[in-house]
C-alpha positions as CSV (number, residue, x, y, z in Angstrom):
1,X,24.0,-16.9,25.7
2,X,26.5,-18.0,23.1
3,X,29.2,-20.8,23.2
4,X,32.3,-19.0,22.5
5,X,34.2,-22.4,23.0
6,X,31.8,-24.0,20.0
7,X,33.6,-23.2,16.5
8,X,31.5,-20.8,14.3
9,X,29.7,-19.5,17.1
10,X,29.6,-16.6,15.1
11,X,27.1,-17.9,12.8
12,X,24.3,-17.0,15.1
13,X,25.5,-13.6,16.6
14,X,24.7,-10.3,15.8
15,X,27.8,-7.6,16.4
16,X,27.3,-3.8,16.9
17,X,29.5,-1.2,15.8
18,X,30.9,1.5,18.4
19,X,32.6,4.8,17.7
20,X,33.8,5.1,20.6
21,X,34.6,9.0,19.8
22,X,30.8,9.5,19.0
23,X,29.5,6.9,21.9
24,X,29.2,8.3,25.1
25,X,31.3,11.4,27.1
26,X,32.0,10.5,30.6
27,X,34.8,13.1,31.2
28,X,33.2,15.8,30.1
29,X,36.0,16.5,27.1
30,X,33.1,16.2,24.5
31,X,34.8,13.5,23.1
32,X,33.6,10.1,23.7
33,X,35.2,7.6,25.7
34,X,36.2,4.1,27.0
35,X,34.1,4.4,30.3
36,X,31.2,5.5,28.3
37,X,31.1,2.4,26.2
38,X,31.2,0.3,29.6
39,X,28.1,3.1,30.9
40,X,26.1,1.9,28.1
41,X,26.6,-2.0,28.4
42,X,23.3,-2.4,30.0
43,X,21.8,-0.7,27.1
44,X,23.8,-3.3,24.9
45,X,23.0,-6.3,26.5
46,X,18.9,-5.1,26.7
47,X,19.0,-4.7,22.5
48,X,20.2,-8.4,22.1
49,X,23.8,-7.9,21.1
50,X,26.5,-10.6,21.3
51,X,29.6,-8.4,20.3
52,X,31.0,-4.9,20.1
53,X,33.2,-3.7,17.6
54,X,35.1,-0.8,18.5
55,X,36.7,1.7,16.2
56,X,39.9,1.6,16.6
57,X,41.1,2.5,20.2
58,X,44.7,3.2,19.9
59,X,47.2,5.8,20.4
60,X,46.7,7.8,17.4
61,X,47.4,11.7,16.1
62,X,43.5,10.9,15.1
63,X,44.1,12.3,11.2
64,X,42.0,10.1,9.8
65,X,40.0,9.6,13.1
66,X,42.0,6.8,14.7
67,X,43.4,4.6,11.2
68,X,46.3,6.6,11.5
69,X,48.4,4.2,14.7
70,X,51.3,5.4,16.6
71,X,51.1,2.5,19.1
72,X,49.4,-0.6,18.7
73,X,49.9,-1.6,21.8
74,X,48.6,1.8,23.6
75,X,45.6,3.0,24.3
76,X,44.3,6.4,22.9
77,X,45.0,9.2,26.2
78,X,41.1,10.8,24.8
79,X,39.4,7.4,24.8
80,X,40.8,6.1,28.5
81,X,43.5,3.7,29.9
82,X,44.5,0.1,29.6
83,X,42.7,0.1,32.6
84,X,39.7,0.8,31.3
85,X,39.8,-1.3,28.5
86,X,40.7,-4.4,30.7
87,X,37.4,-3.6,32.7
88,X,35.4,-3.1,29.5
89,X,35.9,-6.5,28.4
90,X,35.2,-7.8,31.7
91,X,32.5,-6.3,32.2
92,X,31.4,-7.2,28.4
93,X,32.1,-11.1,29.4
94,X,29.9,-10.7,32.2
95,X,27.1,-9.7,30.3
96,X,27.5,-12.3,27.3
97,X,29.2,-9.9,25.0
98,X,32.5,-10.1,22.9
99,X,34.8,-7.5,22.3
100,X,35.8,-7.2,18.7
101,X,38.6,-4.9,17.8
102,X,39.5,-3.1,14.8
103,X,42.6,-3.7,13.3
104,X,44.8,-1.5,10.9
105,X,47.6,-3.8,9.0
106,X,47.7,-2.4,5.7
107,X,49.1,1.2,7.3
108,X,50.6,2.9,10.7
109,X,50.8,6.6,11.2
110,X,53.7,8.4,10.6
111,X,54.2,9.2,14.0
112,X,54.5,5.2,14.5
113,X,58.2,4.9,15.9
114,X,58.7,2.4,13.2
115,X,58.4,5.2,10.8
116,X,60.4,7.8,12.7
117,X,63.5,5.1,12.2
118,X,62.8,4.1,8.8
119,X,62.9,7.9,7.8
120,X,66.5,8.2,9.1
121,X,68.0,6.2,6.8
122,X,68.0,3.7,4.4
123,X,70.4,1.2,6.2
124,X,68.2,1.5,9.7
125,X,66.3,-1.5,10.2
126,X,63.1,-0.4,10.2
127,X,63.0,1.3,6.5
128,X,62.2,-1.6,5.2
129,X,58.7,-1.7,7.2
130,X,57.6,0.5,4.6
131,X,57.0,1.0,1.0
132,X,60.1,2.8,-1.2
133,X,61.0,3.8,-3.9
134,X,63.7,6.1,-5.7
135,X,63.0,9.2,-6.9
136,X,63.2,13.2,-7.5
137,X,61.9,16.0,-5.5
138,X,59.8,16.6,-9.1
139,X,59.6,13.2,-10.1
140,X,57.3,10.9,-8.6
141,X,58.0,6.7,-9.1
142,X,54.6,6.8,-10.8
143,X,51.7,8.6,-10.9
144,X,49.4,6.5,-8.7
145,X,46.9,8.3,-6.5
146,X,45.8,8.5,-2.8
147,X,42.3,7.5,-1.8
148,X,41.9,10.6,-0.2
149,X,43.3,12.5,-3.2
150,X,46.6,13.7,-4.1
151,X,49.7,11.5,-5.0
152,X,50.0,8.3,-3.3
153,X,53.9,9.5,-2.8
154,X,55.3,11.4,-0.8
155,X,59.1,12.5,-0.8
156,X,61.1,11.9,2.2
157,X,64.7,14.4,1.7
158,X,67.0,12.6,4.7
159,X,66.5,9.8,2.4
160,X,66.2,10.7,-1.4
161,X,63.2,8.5,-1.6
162,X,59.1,8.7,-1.7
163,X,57.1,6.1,0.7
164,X,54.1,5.1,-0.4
165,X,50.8,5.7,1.1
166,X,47.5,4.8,0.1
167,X,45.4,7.3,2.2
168,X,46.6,10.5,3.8
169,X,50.6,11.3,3.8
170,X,50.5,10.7,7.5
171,X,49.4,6.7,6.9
172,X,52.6,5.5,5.1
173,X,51.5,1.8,3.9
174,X,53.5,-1.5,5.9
175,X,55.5,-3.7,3.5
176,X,54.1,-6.8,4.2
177,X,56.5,-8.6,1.9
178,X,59.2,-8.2,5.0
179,X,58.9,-10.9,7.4
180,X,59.6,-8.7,10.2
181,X,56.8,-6.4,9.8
182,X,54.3,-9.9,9.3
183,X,55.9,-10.9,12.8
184,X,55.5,-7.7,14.7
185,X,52.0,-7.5,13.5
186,X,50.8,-11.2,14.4
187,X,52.8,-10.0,18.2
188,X,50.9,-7.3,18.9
189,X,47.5,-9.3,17.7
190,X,48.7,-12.1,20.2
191,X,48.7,-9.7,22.9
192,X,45.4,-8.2,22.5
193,X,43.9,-12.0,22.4
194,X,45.6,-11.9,26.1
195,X,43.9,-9.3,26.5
196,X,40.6,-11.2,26.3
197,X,39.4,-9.7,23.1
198,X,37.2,-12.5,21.2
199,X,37.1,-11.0,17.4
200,X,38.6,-8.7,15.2
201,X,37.9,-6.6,12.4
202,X,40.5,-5.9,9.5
203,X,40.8,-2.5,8.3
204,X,41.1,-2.5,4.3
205,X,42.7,-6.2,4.7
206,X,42.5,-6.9,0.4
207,X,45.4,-4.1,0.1
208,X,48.3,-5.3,2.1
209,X,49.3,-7.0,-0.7
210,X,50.0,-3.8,-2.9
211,X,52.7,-3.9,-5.4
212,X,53.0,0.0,-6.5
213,X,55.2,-0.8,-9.7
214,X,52.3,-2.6,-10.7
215,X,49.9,0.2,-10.0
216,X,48.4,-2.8,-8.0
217,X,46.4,-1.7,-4.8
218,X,44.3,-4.2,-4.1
219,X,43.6,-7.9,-4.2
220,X,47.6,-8.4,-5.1
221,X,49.1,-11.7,-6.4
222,X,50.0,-12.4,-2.2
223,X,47.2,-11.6,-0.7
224,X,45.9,-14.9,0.4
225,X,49.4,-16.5,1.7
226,X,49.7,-13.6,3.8
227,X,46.1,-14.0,5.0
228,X,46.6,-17.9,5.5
229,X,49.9,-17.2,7.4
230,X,48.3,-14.3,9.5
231,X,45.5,-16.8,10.3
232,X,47.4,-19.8,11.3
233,X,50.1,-17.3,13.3
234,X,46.8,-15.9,15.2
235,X,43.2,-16.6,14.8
236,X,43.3,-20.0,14.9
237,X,44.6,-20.7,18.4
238,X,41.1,-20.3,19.7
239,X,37.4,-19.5,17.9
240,X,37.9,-15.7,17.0
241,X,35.3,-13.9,15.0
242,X,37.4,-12.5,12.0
243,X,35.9,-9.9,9.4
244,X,38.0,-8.5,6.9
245,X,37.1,-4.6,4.9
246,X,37.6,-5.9,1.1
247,X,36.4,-3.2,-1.2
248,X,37.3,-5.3,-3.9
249,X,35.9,-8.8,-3.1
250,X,33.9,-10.7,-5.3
251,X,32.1,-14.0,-5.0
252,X,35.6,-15.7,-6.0
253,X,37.8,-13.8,-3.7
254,X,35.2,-13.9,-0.5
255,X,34.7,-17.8,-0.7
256,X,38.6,-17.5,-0.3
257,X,38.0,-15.5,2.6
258,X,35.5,-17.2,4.4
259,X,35.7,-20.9,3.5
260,X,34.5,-23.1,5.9
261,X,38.0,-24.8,7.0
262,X,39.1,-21.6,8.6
263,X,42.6,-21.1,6.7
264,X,41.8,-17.0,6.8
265,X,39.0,-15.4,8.1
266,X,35.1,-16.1,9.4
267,X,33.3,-13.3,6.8
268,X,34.4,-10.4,4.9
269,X,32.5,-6.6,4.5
270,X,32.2,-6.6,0.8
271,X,30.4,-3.4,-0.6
272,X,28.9,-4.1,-3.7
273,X,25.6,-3.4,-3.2
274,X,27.0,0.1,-1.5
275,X,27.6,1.1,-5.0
276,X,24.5,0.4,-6.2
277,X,23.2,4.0,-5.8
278,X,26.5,6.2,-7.8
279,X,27.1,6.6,-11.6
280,X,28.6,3.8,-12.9
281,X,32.6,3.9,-13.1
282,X,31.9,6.8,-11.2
283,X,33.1,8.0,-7.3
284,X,30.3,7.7,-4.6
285,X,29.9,11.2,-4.5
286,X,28.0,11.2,-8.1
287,X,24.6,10.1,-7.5
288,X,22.3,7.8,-8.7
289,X,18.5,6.7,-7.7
290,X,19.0,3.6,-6.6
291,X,17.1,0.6,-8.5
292,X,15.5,-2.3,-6.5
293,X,15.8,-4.8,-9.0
294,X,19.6,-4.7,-9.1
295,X,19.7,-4.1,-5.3
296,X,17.8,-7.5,-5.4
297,X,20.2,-9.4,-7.9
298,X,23.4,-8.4,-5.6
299,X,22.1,-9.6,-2.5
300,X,20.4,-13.0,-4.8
301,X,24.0,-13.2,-5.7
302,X,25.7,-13.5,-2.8
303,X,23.4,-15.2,-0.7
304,X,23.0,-17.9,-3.0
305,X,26.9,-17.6,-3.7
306,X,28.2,-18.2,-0.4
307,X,25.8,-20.8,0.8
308,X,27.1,-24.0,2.2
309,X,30.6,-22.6,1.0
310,X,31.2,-19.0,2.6
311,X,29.7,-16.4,4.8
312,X,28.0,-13.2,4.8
313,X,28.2,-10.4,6.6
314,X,25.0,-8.5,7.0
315,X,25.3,-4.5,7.1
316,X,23.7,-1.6,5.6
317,X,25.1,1.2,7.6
318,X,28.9,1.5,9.4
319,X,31.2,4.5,10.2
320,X,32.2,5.0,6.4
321,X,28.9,5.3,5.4
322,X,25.9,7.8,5.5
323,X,22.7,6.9,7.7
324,X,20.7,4.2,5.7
325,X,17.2,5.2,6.4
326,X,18.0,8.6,4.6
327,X,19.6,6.9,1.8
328,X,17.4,3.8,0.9
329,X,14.4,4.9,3.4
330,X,12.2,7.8,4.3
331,X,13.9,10.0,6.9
332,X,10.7,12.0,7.3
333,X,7.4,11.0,7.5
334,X,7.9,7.1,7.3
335,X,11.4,7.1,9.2
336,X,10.4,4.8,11.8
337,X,8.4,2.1,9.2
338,X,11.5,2.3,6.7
339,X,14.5,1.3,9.2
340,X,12.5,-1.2,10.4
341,X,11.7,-2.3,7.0
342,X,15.5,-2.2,6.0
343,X,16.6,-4.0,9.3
344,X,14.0,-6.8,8.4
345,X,14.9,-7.2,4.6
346,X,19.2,-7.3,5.7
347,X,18.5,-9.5,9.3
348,X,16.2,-12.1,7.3
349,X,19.2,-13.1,5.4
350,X,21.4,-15.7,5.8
351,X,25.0,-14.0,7.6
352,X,26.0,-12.2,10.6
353,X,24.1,-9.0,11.3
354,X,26.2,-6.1,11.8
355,X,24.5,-3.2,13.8
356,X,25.8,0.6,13.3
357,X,25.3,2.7,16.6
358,X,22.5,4.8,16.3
359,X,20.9,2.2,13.2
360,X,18.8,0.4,16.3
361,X,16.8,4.6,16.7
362,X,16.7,4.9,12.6
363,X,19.0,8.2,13.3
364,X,19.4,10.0,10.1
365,X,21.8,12.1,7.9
366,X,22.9,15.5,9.2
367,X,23.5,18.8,7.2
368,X,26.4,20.9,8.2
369,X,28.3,23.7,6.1
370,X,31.3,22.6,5.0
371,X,33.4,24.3,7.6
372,X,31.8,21.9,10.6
373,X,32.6,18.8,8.5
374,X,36.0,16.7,10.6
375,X,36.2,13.8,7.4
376,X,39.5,14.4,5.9
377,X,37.8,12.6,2.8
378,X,34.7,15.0,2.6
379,X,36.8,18.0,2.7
380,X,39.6,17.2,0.4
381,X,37.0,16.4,-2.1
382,X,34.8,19.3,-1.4
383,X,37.9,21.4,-2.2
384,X,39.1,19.4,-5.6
385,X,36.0,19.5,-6.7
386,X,35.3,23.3,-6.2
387,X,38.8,24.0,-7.5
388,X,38.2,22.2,-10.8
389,X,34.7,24.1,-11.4
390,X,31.8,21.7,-10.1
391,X,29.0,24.2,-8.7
392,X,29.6,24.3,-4.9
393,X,25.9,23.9,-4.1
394,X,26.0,20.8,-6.6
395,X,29.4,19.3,-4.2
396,X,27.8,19.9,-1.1
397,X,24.1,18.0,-2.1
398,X,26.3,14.8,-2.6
399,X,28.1,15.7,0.8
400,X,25.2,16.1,2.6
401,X,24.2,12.4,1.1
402,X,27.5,10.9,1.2
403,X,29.6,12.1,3.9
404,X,30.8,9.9,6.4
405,X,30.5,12.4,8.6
406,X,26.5,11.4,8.7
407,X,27.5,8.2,10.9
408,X,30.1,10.2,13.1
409,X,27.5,12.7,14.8
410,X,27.2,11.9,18.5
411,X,24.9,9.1,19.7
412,X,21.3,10.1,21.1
413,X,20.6,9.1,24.2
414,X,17.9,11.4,25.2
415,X,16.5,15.0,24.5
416,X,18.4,16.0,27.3
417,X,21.6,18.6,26.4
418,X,23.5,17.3,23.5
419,X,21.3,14.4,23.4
420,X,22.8,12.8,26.4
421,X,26.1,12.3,25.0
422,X,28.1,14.9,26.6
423,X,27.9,17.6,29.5
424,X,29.7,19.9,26.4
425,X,29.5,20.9,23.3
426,X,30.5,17.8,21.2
427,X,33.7,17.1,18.4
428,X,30.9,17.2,16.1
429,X,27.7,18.8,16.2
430,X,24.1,16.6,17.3
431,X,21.8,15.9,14.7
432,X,18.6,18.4,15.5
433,X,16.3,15.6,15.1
434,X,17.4,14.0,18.9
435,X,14.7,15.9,20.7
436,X,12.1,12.8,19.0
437,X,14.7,10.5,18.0
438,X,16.9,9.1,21.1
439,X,17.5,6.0,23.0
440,X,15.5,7.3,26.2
441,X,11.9,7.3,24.5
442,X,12.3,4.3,22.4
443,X,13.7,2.5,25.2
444,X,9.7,3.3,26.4
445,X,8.1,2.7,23.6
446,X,7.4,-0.9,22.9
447,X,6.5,0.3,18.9
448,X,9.8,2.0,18.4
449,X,12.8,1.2,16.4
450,X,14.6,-0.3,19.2
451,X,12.8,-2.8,19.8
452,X,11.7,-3.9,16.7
453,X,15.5,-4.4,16.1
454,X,15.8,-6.4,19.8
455,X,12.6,-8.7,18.3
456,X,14.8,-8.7,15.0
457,X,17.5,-10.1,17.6
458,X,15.5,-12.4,19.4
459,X,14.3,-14.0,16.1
460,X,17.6,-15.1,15.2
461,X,18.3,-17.0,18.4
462,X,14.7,-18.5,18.3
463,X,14.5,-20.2,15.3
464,X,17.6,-22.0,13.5
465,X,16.4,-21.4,9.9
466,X,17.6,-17.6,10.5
467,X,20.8,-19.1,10.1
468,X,20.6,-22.2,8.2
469,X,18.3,-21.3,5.3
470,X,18.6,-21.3,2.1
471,X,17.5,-18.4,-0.3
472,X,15.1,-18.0,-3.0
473,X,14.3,-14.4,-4.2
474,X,10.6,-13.8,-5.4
475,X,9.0,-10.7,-7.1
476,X,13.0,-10.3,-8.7
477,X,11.3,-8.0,-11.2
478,X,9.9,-5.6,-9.5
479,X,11.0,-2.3,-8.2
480,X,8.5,-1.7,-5.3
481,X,9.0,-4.7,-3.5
482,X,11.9,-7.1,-1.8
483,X,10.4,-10.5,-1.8
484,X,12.1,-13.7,-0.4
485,X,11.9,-17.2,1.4
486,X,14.1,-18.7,3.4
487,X,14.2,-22.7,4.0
488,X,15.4,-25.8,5.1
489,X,14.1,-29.1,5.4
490,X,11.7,-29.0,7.6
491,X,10.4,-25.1,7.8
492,X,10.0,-22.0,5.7
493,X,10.2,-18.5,6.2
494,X,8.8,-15.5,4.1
495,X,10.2,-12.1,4.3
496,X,8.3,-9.3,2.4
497,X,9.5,-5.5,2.4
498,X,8.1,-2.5,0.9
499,X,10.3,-0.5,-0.3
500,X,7.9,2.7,-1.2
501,X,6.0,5.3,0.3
502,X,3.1,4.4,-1.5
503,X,0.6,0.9,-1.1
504,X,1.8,-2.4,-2.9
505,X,-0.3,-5.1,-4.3
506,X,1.1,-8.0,-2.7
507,X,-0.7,-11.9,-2.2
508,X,1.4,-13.9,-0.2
509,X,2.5,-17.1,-1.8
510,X,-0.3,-20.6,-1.2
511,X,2.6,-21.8,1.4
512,X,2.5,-19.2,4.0
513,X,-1.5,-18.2,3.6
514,X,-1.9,-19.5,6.6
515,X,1.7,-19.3,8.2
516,X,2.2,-17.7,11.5
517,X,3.6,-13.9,11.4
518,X,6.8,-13.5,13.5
519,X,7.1,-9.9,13.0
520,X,5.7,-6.9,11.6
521,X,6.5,-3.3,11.6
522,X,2.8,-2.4,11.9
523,X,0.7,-3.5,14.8
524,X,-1.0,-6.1,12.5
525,X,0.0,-7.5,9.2
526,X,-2.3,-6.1,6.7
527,X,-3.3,-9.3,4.1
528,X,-3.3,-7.7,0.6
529,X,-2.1,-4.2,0.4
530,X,0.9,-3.4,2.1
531,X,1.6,0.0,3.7
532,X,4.3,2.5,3.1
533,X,7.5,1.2,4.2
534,X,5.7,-2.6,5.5
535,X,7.5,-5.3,6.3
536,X,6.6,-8.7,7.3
537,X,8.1,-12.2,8.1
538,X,5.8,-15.3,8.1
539,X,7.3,-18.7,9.3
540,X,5.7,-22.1,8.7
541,X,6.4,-25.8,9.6
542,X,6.8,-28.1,6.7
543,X,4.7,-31.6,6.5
544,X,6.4,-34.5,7.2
């Protein structure tokens, strides 16, 4: 079990990711729940895990599933009662495992009372929480857009002004230049560390720094005071796990972020290697095969980047983003051999592993028509796109790739009814595939997915090099195979991934010829040729 009270204990955890809407269904509302998390901590605690981060859990119109905050301080009715959230983490604690909650700073909804006073006037107190600016009915301040399309203004009558808002109209964006706001914020982050909650997770952190009249969104010139000021104001009155969502970061910015001294935060979600795979300059939704070699540069980069000076954080699926083994892997015959192979090459590396729920089975992508899709981002974009003359069928392949809606189906449990996550039909419809691919039968199948991911796991508390290493990429040029050794002084470790359907040439390196195998996704290592999908990690003593 890990030393909370030890600084950095972080280093050497691995954090799953809940949904709680998608989790489990206790009430029988389809709609996952609070209770249903705590059903499943057994389940949680058998897979190896140190920490859950939940999606957020708060009071919430849910227009953007949850991001959208009317009370900070309130739990969602849907999800449970503070009641049920106290005896989550308790119950959590018992079992060794942190609860790491999800905070939105950049944005509230506007059902947020704040927002309901701001609106009144400009003279109430509140209107400067938010971002304003003067302006026409037909005259926007500029002509910046939303993430999720449309103008990133919206006009507000009672008081002849637009706010701004970054996402949908009901997420008007916090002006963190105020003072007040900063306080409020750091209050309410206060009480959930009363609360007992031992991390957090900081929704789109790099944008709270906007300045609109510079069309500036992200990574503005006050980003990092803010960050330094939230940090001293909160995390550092005890040893919280702190992981900030920087779309923007680069090697630069993220040493910032996760310097050793603490000043802001333990690791930050950067996504560059999540672009990898789209045309270049343009949105996610236009598709490109993805090339191994540059996959293998970015992650080169970064490890090597960060060493002795930063941290990673290790993830390759999360609730923005479609089901990795049908994106980079084989989600048909090899399914099982590819997520294991992707879970080896990202937990080999030098960072905190961040599990998706559902990642630990290798569940896949769905396919739904367009009118069973609940992402507010899928469907706006499925209608621009239509509406300016793309070929519907053409729109929907890169939805059916794309979509966030691929991580949000409901977890399988078993090949019971709605895959064991509900007595009713679901929000959102099961993936087809649960009747082979649930929890249940890879809980009894000592080959599966499952636990291959708790052997991952185990690893990384066994042997130290997991998270001291150092990295040195091998093979860089080729496009079948992820090649790389990890080492420190006195030990080595080799970590070779196929990356094909087809058999590789491969001849380990004179170091590890004789080295022991830790893991392997097929019952034996094979020595020259590896096998669709196969991935190995050998580990060897050095000399003295």
């Amino acid at each position: 079990m890990l030393d909370r009270t030890k600084p950095n204990w972080w280093k050497s955890a691995v954090i799953y990711q809940v949904y709680p809407k998608s989790f489990q269904d206790t009430n029988g509302d389809g709609v996952g729940d609070l209770p249903g998390v705590i059903q499943r901590l057994d389940y949680l605690k058998e897979l190896g895990v140190d920490g859950i981060w939940l999606s957020p859990i708060y009071a919430s119109p849910q227009v953007d599933n949850g991001y959208d905050i009317s009370d900070y301080q309130a739990i969602y009715p849907v999800f449970g009662t503070m009641e049920n959230f106290e005896e989550l983490v308790k119950e959590a604690k018992a079992r060794g495992i942190s609860i790491i909650l999800d905070l939105v700073l950049n944005h509230t909804s506007d059902q947020h009372r704040w927002f309901w006073e701001a609106k009144k006037s400009r003279e109430n107190p509140y209107h400067d929480y938010y971002v304003w600016r003067d302006g026409t009915p037909d005259c926007p301040p500029n002509d910046m857009m939303s993430g999720f399309g449309g103008s990133a203004w919206e006009y507000v009558p009672e008081v002849g002004q637009y706010y701004f808002h970054q996402f949908a109209p009901e997420q008007p964006d916090l002006n963190w230049d105020n003072p007040k706001v900063r306080r409020e914020l750091y209050d309410m982050i206060l009480f959930w560390m009363d609360k007992g909650v031992e991390g957090f997770r900081l929704d789109v952190i790099d944008q709270i720094a906007k300045e609109p009249d510079a069309k500036i969104t992200a990574n503005g010139p006050k980003l990092h005071d803010y960050l330094r000021e939230l940090s001293r104001e909160t995390f550092q009155k005890g040893y919280y796990v702190t992981v900030g969502e920087a779309w923007g970061a680069d090697l630069e910015r993220a040493r910032l972020y996760s310097a050793p001294d603490g000043s802001e935060l333990s690791m930050v979600f950067q996504f560059e290697h999540m672009g990898l795979d789209q045309q270049p300059g343009k949105e996610k939704w236009d598709l490109a095969p993805l090339s191994l070699t540059k996959l293998k540069a970015c992650m080169e980069r970064w490890q090597k980047g960060l060493h002795g000076c930063g941290w990673n954080s290790l993830f390759l699926d999360n609730h923005d983003l479609p089901r990795i083994v049908s994106r980079w892997g084989n989600d048909g015959e090899y399914r099982a051999e590819s997520a294991k192979m992707l879970a080896t090459m990202i937990h080999g590396m030098q960072g905190t592993p961040y599990i998706y729920q559902g990642e630990e089975l290798g569940m896949t992508n769905i396919k739904l028509p367009i009118e069973e899709h609940e992402d507010l981002e899928t469907i706006n974009m499925y209608h621009e796109r239509v509406a300016e003359g793309y070929d519907p069928e053409d729109v929907m392949r890169s939805i059916d790739a794309r979509s966030r809606d691929n991580a949000r189906t409901p977890m399988q449990w078993s090949d019971g009814e709605y895959a064991g996550f509900s007595a009713v039909k679901p929000w959102m419809p099961v993936n087809p595939n649960y009747l082979t691919v649930n929890a249940e039968a890879q809980q009894k199948d000592p080959q599966s997915v499952f636990h291959y991911y708790r052997r991952l796991i185990a690893l990384r508390k066994e042997y130290p090099i997991f998270v001291e290493g150092d990295f040195c990429l091998l093979e860089a040029e080729s496009e079948q195979l992820m090649v790389y050794t990890r080492n420190t002084d006195d030990a080595s470790l080799l970590v070779v991934c196929n990356f094909t359907g087809e058999p590789q040439n491969f001849a380990r390196p004179a170091d590890f010829q004789t080295a022991e195998c830790l893991l392997c996704n097929y019952e034996t290592p094979s020595a020259d040729t590896l096998r669709p999908y196969e991935a190995q990690i050998f580990y060897c003593q050095k000399k003295a």
